[in-house]
Legacy VTK file of the C-alpha trace (Angstrom):
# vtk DataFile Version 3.0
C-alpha trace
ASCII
DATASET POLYDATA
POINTS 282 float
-7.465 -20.827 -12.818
-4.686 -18.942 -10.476
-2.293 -15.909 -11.399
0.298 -16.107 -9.333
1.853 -12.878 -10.489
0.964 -9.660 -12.046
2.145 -9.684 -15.700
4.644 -8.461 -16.928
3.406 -4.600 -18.421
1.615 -4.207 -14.643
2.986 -5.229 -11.712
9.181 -11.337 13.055
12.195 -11.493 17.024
15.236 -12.992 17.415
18.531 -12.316 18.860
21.460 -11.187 17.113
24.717 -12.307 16.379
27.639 -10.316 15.753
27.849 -11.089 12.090
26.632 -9.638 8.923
27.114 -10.217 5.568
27.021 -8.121 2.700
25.106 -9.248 -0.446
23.318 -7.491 -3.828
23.835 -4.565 -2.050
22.117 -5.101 1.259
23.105 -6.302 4.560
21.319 -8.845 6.860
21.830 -10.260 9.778
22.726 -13.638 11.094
21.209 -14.659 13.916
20.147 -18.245 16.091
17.289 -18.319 13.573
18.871 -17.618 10.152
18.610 -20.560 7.756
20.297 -21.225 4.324
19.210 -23.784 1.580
21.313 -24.940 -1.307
19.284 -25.247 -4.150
20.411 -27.456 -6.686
19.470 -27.090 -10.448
19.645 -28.330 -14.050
21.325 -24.677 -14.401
23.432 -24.563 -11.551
23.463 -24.154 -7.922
21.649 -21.330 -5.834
22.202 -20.638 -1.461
19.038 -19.293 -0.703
18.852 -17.175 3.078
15.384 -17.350 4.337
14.518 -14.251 6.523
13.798 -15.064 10.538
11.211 -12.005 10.068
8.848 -14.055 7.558
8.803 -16.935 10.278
5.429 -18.398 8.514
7.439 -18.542 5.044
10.333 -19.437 6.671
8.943 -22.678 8.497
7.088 -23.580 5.511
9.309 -23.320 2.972
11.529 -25.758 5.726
8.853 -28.417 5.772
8.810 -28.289 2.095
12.808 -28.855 2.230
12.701 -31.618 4.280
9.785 -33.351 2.925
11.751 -33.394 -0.316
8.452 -32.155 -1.548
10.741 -29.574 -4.607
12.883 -32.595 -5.803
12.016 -33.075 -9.445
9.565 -29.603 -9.281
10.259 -27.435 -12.489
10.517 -23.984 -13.395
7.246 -23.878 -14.787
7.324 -20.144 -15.893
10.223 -17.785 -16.608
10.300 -14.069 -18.004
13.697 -12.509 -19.000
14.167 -9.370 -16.781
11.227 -10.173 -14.385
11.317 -13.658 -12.509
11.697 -17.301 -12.235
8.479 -19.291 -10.541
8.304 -22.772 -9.465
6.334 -25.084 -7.031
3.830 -26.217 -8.895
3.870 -30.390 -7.615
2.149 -31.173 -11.094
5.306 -30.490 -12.815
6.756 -33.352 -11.405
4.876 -35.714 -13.659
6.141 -35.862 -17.304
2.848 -36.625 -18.795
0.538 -34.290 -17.184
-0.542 -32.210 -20.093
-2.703 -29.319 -18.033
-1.848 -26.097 -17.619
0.922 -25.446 -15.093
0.789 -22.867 -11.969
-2.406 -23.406 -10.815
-1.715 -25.794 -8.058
0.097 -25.935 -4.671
1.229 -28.047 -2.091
-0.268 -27.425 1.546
-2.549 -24.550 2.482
-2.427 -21.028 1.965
0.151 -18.563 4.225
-1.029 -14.966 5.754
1.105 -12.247 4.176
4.158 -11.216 5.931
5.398 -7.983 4.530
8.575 -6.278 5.642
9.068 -2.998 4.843
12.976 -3.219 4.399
12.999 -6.071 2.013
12.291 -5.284 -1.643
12.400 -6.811 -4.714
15.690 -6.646 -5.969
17.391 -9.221 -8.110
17.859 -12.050 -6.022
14.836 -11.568 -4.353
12.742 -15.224 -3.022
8.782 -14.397 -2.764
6.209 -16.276 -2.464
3.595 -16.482 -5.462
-0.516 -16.070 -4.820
-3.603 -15.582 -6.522
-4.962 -12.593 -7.467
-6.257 -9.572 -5.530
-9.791 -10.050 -6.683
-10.117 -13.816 -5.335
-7.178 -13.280 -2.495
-7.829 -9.267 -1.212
-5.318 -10.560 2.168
-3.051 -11.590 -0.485
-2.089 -14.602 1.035
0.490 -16.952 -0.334
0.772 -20.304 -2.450
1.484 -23.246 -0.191
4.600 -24.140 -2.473
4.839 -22.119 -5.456
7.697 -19.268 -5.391
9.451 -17.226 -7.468
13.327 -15.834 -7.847
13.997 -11.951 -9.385
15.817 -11.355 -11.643
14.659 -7.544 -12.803
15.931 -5.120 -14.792
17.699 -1.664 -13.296
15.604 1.281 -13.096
16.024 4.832 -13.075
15.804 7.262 -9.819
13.137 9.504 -11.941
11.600 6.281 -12.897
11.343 5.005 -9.620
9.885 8.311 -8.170
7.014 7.794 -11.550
6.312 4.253 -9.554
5.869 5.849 -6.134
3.340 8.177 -7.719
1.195 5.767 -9.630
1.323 3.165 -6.459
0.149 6.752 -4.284
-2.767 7.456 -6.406
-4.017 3.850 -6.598
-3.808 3.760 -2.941
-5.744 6.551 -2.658
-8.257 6.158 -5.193
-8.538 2.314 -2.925
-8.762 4.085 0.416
-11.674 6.810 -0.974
-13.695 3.831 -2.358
-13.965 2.377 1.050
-14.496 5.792 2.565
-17.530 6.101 0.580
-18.735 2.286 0.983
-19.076 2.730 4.736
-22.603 3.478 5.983
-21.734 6.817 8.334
-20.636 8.344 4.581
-23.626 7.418 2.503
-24.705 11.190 2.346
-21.408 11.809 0.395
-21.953 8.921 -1.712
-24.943 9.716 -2.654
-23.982 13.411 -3.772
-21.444 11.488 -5.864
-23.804 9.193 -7.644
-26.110 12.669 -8.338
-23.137 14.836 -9.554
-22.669 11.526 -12.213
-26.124 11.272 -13.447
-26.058 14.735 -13.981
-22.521 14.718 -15.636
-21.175 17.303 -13.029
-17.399 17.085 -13.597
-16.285 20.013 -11.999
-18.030 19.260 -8.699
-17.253 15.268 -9.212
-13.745 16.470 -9.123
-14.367 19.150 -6.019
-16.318 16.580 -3.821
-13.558 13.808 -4.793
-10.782 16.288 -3.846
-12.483 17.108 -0.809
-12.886 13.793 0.914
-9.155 12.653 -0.036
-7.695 14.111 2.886
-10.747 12.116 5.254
-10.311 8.841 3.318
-6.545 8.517 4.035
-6.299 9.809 7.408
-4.917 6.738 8.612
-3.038 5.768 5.546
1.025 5.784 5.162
2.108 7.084 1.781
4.182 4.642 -0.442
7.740 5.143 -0.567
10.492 3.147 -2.052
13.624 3.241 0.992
17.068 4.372 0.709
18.465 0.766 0.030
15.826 0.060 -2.324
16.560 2.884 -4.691
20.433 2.324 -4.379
19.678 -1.935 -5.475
17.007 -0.943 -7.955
19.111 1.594 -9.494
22.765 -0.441 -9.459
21.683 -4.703 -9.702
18.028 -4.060 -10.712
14.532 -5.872 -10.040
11.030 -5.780 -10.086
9.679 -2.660 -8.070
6.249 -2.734 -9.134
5.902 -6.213 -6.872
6.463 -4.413 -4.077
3.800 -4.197 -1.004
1.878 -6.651 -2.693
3.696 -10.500 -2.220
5.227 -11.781 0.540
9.309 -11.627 -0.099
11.096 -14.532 2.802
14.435 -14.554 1.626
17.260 -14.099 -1.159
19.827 -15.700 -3.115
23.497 -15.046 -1.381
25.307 -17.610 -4.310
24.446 -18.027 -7.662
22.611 -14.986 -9.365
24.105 -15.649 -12.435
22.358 -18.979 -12.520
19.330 -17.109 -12.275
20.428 -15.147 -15.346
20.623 -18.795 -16.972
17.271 -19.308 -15.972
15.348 -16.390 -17.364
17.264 -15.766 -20.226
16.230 -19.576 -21.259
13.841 -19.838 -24.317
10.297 -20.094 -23.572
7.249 -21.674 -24.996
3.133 -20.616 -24.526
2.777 -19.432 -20.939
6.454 -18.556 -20.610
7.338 -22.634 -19.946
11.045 -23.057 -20.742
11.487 -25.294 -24.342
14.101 -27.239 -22.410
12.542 -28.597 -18.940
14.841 -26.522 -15.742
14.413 -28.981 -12.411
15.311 -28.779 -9.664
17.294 -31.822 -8.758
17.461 -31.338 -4.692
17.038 -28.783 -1.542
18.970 -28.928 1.494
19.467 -27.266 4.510
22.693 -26.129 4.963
23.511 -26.382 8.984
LINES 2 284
11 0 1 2 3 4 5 6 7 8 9 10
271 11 12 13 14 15 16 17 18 19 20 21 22 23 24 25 26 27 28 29 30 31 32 33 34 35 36 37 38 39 40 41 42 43 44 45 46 47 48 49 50 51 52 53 54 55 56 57 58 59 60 61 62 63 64 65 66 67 68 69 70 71 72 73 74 75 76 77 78 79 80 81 82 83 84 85 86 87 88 89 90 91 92 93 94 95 96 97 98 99 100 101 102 103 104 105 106 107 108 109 110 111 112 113 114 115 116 117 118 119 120 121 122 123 124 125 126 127 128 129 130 131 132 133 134 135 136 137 138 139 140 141 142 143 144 145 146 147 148 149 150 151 152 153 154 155 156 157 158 159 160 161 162 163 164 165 166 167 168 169 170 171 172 173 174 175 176 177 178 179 180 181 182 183 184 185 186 187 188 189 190 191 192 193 194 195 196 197 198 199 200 201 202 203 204 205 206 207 208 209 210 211 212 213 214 215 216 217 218 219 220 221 222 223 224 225 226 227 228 229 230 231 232 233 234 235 236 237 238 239 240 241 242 243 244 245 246 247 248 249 250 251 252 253 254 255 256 257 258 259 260 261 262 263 264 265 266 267 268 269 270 271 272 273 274 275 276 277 278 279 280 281
């Protein structure tokens, strides 16, 4: 079975054109190789940008388009103040009676993470399995999934940074300690624990922190993110860990509509949300 998403308690060169737009409180560029898709739904109508910087996403979610491969897909899962996911191509059939989410269309996609995009409300990312089965994190072939968040707090936001820090770190020292040339300081580890050393389990551990993230960037949540976390909201906890390859520019209230829906086991809307058609806008 796939999990696309954490639940809800957890968590590239182109030429530029002269115009910008403003939206959710970021800007992006337009350039030669921006695209836009007009989404249409049983809730209303969403214009999607894809980002030229996730051209993998980008060209796949295009093939998808034109292939008419989302016409008739459903909103298989929804959670008010977190998301909106979709793309699973056995939702299309009225009768299937399985569990939905834990198919695709079309291999997998290698990550593309950008640091300057974030998820903010709005937000189009790709869905995946889970770290334990997908450690690259690569993406569904089809499935995505549209914010729609909640706002958060600067202190709050600063608590995030600090958890996602120390889980980095505490990732980074157990592969410092897995490779062979440290063995000696593994093994002093696994001696302090049989003997039920704390106080030098916590000395040794303290010690080789600064070794096992030499080459390691500490987390931080930008400028922009902060200011669209704080003022239109999202899901910050995604962040770093699921490829986001565009955003909706029209029609965030729709995905209010969406969320907000009732749901059913496995967060499946009561009342069936399709999407009737994608197109490219030229």
């Amino acid at each position: 079975m796939f999990h696309y998403l954490l639940k809800r308690q957890s968590y590239f060169k182109f030429s530029i054109l002269a115009l910008c737009l403003f939206c959710g409180g970021s800007f992006f560029s337009m350039n030669k190789d921006s695209v836009k898709v007009l989404m249409h739904t049983s809730k209303g109508k969403l214009t999607l940008f894809l980002y030229p910087e996730t051209p993998l996403h980008q060209q796949n979610f295009i093939r998808l388009v034109e292939s008419k491969f989302y016409e008739g897909v459903l909103f298989h899962r929804v959670i008010k103040d977190f998301m909106a996911q979709a793309g699973d191509p056995n939702s299309k059939d009225s009768l299937y009676n399985g569990s939905l989410g834990s198919t695709s269309e079309g291999d997998t996609i290698s990550a593309e993470f950008v640091a300057r995009y974030h998820h903010k409300k709005g937000a189009l990312s790709a869905a995946r399995t889970g770290d334990n089965m997908n450690p690259t994190k690569a993406s569904s072939g089809s499935q995505f999934y549209i914010v729609q968040g909640r706002k958060f707090s600067t202190s709050q936001l600063k608590n995030m940074e600090a958890r996602k820090n120390s889980q980095i770190i505490g990732e980074q020292l157990n592969k410092f300690l897995q490779k062979p040339e440290n063995i000696n300081y593994l093994n002093q580890l696994k001696d302090f624990q049989k003997q039920n050393k704390k106080d030098s389990i916590n000395f040794l551990i303290e010690s080789l922190k600064p070794l096992a993230i030499t080459y390691s960037e500490p987390f931080k949540f930008s400028e922009q993110a902060i200011l669209d976390y704080s003022s239109i909201g999202g899901t910050p906890h995604l962040d770093g860990g699921y490829s986001i390859f565009g955003e909706v520019i029209e029609g965030l209230e729709i995905i209010d509509q969406i969320c907000n829906t009732a749901t059913s086991n496995g967060d499946k809307p009561i009342e069936d949300i399709k999407i009737i058609s994608v197109k490219l806008i030229k």
